[in-house]
Gaussian input, Z-matrix of N, CA and C with variables (Angstrom, degrees):
# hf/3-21g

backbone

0 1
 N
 C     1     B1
 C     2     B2     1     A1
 N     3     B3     2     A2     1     D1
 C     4     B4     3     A3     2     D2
 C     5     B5     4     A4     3     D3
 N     6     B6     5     A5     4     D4
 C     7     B7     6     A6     5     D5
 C     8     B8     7     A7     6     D6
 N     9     B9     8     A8     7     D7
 C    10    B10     9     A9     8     D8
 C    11    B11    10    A10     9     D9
 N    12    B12    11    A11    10    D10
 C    13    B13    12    A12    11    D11
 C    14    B14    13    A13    12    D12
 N    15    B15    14    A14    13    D13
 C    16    B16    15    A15    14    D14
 C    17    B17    16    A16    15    D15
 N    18    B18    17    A17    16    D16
 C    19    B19    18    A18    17    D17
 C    20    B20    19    A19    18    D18
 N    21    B21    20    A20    19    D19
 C    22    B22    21    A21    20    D20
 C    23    B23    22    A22    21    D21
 N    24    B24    23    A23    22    D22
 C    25    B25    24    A24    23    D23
 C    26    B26    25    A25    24    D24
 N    27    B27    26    A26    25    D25
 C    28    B28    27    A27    26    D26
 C    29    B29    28    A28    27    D27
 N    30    B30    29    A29    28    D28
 C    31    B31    30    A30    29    D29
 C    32    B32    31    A31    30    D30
 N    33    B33    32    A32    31    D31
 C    34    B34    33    A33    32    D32
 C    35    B35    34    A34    33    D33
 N    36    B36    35    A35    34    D34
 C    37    B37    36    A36    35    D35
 C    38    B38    37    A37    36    D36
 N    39    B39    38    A38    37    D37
 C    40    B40    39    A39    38    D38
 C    41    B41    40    A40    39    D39
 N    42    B42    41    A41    40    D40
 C    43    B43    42    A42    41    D41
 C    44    B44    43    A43    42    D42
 N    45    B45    44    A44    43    D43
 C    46    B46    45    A45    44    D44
 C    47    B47    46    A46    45    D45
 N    48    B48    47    A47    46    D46
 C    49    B49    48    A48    47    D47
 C    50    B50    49    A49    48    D48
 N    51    B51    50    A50    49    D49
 C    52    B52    51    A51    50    D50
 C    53    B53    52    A52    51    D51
 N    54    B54    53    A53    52    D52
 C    55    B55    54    A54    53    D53
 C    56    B56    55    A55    54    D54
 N    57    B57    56    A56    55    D55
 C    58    B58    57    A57    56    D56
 C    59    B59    58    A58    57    D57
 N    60    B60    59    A59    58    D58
 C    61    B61    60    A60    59    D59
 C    62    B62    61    A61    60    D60
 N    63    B63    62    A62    61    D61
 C    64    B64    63    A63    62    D62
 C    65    B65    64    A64    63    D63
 N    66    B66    65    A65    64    D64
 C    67    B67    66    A66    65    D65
 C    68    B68    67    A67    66    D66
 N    69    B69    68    A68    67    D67
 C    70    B70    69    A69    68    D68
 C    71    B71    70    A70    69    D69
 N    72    B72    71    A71    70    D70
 C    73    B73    72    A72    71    D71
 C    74    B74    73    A73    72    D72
 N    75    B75    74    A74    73    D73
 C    76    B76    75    A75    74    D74
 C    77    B77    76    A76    75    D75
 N    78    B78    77    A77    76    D76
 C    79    B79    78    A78    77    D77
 C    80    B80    79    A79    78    D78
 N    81    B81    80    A80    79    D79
 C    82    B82    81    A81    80    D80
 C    83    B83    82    A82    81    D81
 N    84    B84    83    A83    82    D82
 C    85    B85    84    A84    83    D83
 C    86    B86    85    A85    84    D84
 N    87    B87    86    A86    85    D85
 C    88    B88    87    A87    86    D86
 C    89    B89    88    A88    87    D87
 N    90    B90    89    A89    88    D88
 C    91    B91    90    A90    89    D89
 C    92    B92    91    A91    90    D90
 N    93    B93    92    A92    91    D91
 C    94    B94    93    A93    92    D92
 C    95    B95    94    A94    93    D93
 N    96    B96    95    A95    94    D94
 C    97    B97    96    A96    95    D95
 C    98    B98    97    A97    96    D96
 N    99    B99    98    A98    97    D97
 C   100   B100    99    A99    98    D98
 C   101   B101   100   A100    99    D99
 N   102   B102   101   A101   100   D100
 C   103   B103   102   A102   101   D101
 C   104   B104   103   A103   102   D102
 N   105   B105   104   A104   103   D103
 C   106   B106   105   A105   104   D104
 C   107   B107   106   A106   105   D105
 N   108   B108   107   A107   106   D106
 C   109   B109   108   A108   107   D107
 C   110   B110   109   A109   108   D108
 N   111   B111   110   A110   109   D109
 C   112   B112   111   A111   110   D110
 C   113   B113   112   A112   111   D111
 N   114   B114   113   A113   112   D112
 C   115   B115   114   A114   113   D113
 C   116   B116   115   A115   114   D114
 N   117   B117   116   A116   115   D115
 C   118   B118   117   A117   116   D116
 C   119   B119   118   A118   117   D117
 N   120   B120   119   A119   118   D118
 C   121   B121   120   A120   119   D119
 C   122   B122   121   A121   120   D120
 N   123   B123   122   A122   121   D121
 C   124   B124   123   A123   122   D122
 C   125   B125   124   A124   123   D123
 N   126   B126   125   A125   124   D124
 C   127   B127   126   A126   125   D125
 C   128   B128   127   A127   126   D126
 N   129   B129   128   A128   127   D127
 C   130   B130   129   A129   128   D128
 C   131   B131   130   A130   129   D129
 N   132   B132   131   A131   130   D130
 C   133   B133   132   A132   131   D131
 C   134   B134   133   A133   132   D132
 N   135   B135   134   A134   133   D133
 C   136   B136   135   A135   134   D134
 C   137   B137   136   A136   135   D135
 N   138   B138   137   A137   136   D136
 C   139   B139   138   A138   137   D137
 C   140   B140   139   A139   138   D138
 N   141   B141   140   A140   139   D139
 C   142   B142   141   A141   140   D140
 C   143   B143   142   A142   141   D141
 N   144   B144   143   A143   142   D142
 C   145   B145   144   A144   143   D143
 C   146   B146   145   A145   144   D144
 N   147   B147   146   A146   145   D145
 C   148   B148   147   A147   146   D146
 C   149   B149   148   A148   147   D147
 N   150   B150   149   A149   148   D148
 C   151   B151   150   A150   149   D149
 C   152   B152   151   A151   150   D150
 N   153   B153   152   A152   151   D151
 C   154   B154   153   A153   152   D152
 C   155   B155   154   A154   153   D153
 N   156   B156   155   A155   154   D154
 C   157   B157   156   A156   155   D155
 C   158   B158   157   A157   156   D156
 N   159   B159   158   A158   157   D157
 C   160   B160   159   A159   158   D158
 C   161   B161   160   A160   159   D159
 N   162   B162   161   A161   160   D160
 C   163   B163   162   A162   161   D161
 C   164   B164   163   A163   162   D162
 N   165   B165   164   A164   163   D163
 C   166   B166   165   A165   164   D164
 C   167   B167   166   A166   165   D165
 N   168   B168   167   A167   166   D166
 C   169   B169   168   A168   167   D167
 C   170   B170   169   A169   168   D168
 N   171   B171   170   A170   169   D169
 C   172   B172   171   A171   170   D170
 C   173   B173   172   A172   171   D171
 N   174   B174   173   A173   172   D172
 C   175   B175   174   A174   173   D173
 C   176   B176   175   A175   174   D174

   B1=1.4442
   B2=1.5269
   B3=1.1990
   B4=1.6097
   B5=1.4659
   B6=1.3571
   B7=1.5573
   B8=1.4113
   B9=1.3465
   B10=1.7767
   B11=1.2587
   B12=1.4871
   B13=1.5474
   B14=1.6807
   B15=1.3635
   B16=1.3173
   B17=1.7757
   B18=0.9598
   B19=1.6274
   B20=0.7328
   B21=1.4352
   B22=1.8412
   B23=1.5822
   B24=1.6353
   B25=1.5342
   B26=1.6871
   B27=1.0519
   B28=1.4393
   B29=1.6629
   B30=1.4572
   B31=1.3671
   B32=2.0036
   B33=1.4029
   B34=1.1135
   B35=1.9978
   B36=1.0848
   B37=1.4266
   B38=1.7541
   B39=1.2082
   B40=1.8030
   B41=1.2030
   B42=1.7732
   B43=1.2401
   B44=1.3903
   B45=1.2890
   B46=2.0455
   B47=1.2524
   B48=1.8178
   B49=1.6429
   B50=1.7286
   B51=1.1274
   B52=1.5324
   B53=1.3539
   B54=1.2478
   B55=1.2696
   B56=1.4120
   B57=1.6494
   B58=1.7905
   B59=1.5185
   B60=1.5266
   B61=1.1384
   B62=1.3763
   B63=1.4875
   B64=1.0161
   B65=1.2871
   B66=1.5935
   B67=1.4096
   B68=1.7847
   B69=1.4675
   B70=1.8137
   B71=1.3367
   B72=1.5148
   B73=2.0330
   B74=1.7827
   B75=0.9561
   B76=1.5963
   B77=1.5840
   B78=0.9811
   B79=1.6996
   B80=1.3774
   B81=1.0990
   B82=1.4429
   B83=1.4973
   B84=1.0743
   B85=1.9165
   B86=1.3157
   B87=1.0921
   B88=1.4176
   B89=1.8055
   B90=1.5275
   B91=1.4370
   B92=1.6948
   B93=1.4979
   B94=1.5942
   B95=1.5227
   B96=0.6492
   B97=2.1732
   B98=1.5523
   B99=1.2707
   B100=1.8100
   B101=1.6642
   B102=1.0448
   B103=1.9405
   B104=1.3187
   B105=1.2663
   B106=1.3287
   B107=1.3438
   B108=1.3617
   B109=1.4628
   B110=1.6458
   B111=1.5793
   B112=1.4332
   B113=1.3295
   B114=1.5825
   B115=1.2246
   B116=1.6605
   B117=1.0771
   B118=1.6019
   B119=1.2546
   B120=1.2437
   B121=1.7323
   B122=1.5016
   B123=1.1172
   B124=1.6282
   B125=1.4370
   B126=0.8690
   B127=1.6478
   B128=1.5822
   B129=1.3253
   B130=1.3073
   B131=1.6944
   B132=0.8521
   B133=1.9683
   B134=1.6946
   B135=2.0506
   B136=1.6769
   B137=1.8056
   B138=1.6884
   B139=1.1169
   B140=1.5431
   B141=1.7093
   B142=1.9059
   B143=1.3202
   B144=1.2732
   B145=1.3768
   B146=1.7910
   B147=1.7016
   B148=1.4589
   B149=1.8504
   B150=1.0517
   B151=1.5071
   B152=2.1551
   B153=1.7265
   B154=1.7130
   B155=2.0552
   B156=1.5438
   B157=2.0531
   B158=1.1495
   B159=1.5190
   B160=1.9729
   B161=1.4800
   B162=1.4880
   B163=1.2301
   B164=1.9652
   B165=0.9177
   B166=1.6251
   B167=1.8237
   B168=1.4807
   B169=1.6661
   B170=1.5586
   B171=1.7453
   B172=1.6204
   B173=1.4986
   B174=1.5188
   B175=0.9186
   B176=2.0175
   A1=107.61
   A2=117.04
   A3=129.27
   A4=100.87
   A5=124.20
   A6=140.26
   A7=110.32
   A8=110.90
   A9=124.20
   A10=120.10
   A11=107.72
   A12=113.22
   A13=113.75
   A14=112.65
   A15=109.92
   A16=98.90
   A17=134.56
   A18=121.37
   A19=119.93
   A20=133.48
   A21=145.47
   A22=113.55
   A23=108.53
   A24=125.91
   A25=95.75
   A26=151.87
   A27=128.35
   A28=88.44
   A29=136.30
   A30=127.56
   A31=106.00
   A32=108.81
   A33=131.87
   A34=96.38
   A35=121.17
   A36=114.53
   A37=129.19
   A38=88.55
   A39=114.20
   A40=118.22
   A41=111.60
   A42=132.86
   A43=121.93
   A44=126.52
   A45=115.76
   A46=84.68
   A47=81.46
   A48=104.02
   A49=111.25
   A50=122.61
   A51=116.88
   A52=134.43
   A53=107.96
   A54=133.57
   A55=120.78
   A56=101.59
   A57=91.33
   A58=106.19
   A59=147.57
   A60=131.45
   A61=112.65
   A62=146.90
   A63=146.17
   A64=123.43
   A65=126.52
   A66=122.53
   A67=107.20
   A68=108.82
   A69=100.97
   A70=107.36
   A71=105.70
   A72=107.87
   A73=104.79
   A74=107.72
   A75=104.66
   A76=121.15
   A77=115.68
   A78=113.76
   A79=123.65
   A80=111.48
   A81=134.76
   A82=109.51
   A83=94.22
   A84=101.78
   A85=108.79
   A86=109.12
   A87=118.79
   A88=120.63
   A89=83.57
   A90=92.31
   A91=130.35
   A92=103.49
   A93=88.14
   A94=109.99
   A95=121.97
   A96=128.52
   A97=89.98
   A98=135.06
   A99=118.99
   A100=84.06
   A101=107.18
   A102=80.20
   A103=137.49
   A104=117.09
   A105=138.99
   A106=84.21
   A107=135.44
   A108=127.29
   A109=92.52
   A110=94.86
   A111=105.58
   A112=130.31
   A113=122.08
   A114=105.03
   A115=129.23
   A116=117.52
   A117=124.77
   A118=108.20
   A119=104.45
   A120=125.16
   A121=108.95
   A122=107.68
   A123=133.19
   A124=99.45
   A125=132.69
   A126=149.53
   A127=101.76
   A128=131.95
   A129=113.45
   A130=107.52
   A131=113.75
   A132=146.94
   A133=93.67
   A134=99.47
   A135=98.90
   A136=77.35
   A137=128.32
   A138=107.01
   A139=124.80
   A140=88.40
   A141=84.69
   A142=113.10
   A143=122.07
   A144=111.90
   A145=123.43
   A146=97.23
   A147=111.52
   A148=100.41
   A149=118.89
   A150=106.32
   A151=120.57
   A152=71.76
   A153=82.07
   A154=90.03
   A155=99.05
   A156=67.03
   A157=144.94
   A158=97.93
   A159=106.09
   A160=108.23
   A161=109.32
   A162=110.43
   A163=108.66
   A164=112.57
   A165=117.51
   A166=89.71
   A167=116.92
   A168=115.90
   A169=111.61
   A170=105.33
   A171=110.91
   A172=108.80
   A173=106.69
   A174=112.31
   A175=123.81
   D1=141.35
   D2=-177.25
   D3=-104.56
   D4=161.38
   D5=141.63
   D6=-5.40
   D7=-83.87
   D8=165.35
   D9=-22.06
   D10=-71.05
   D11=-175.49
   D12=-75.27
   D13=-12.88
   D14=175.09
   D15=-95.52
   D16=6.52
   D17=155.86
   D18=-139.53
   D19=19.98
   D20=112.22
   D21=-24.63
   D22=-54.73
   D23=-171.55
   D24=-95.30
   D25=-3.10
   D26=172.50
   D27=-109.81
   D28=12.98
   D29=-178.11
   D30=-99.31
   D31=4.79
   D32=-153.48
   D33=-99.64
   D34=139.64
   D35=164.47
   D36=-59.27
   D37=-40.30
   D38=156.57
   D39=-93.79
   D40=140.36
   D41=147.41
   D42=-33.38
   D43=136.37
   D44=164.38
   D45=-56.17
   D46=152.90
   D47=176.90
   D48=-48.76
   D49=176.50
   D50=-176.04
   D51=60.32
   D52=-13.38
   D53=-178.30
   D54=-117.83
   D55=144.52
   D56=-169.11
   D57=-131.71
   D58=-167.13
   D59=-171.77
   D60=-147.06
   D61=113.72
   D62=-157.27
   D63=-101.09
   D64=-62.45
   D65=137.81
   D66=102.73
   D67=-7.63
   D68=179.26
   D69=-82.75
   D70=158.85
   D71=156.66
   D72=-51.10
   D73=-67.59
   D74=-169.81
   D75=-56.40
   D76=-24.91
   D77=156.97
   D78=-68.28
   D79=-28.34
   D80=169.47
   D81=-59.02
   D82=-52.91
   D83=-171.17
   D84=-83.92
   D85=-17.55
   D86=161.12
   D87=-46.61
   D88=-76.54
   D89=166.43
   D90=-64.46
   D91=-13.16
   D92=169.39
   D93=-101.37
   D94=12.47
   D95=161.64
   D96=-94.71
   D97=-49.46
   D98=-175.83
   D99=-53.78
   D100=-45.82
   D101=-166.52
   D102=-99.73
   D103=-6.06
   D104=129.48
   D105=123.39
   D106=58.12
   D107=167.97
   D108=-144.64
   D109=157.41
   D110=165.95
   D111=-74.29
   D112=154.28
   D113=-172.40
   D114=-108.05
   D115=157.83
   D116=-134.38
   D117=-67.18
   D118=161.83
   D119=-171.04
   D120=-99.40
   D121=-22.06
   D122=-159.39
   D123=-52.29
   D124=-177.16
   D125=161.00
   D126=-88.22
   D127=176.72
   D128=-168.55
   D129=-103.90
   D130=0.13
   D131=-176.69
   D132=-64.64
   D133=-61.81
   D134=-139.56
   D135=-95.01
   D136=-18.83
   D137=174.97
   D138=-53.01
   D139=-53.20
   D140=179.82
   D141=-75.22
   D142=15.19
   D143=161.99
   D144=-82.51
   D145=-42.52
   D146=177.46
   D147=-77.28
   D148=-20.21
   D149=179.35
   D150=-67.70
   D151=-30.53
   D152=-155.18
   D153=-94.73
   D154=-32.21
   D155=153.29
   D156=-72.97
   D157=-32.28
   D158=164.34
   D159=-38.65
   D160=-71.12
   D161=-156.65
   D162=-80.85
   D163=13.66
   D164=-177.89
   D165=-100.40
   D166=-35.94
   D167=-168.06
   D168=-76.81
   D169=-5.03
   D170=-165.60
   D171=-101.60
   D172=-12.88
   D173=-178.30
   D174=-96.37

């Protein structure tokens, strides 16, 4: 999956199949202590933008 196709599919009312969507602050913060960074300042647009290139470059 690329950039594109990953906000093609979160532009959708539904999750891709298999996939589900969670969406609180506190799940959120959750996950940024699993990763040992703070969590973002961003707007929520340019976050999932910087999230989904990180993790598109790791792969």
């Amino acid at each position: 999956m690329d950039l594109q196709a990953f906000r093609d599919s979160i532009a959708n009312s539904q999750p891709p199949a298999g996939l589900s969507k969670e969406g609180d602050q506190s799940n959120a913060e959750y996950w940024y202590r699993r990763c040992d960074a703070a969590p973002s300042t961003l707007t929520l647009d340019e976050e999932w933008q910087e999230l989904a290139r990180d993790l598109l470059r790791q792969v």
